[in-house]
C-alpha positions in Angstrom: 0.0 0.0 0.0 1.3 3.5 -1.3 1.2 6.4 1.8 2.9 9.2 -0.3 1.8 12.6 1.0 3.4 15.9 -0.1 6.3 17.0 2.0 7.4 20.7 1.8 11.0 21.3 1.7 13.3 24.1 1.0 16.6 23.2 -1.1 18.2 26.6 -1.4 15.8 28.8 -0.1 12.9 27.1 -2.6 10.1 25.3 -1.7 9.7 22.2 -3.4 6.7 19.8 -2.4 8.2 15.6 -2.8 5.8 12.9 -2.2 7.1 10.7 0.4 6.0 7.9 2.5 5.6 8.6 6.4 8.4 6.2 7.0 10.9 7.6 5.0 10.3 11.0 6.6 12.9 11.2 8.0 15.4 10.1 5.4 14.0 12.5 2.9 14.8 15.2 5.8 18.2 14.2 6.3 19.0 14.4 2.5 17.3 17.6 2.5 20.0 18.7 4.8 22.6 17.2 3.1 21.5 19.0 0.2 21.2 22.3 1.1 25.1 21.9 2.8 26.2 21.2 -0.6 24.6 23.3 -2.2 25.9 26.3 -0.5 29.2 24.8 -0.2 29.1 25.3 -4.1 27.3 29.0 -4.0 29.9 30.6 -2.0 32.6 29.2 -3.4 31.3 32.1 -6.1 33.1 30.0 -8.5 29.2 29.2 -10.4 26.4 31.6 -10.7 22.6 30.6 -10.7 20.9 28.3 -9.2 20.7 26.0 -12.2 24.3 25.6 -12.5 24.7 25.2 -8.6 22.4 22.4 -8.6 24.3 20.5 -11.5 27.8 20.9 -9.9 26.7 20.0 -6.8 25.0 16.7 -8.3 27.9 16.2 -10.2 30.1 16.8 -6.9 28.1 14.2 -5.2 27.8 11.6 -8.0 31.9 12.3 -7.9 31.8 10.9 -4.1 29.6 8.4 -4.1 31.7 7.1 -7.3 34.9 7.4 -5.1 32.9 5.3 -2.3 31.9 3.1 -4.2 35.1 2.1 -6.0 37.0 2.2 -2.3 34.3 0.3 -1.0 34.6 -2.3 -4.4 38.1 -2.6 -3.6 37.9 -3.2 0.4 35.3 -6.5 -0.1 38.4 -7.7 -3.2 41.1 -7.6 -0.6 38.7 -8.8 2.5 37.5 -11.8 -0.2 41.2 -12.4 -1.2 42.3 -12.3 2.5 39.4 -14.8 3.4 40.0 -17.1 0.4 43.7 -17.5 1.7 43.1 -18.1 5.0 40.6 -21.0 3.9 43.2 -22.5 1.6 45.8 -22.3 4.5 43.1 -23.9 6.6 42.4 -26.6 4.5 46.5 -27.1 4.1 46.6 -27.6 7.4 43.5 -29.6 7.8 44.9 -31.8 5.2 48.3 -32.3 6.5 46.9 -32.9 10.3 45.1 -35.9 8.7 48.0 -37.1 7.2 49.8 -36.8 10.2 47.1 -39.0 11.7 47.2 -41.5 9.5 50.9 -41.9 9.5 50.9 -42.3 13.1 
């Protein structure tokens, strides 16, 4: 079942009205937030002029991070699953040569 009511909120002193769904309130509120830090982050720089062009540098800035993440957080599972796969193999050696220990015994 779809709850979405309109939820006002202001992204850079504009109100915009977003359906949402009462339980993701809150979420919506914390991007809004997040948002609106950006976003001025990018206006006073007074490197980019309108709101237009704010709003596309700071997606672009975010889509940039979240990229970044992304491909750090990519390459921390690769060296966890490498790490993981060569403690089995050295587990399974060892496994392996107990037995044979056992059975030469």
């Amino acid at each position: 079942m779809n709850d979405s009511k309109p939820v006002a909120v202001n992204i850079l002193d504009k109100e915009y009205l977003i359906s949402c769904n009462d339980d993701e309130r809150e979420q919506l509120h914390t991007a809004v937030t997040f948002l609106n830090m950006k976003m001025k982050e990018v206006k006073e720089s007074g490197k980019v002029i309108g709101s237009e062009r704010v709003a596309v540098m700071t997606a672009l800035n975010i889509s940039h991070e979240l990229l970044a993440y992304k491909r750090h957080n990519a390459d921390y599972t690769n060296s966890i699953d490498k790490t993981i796969t060569r403690l089995k193999n050295k587990l399974d050696e060892a496994l392996t040569n107990g037995k044979q220990l056992e059975i030469h015994q």
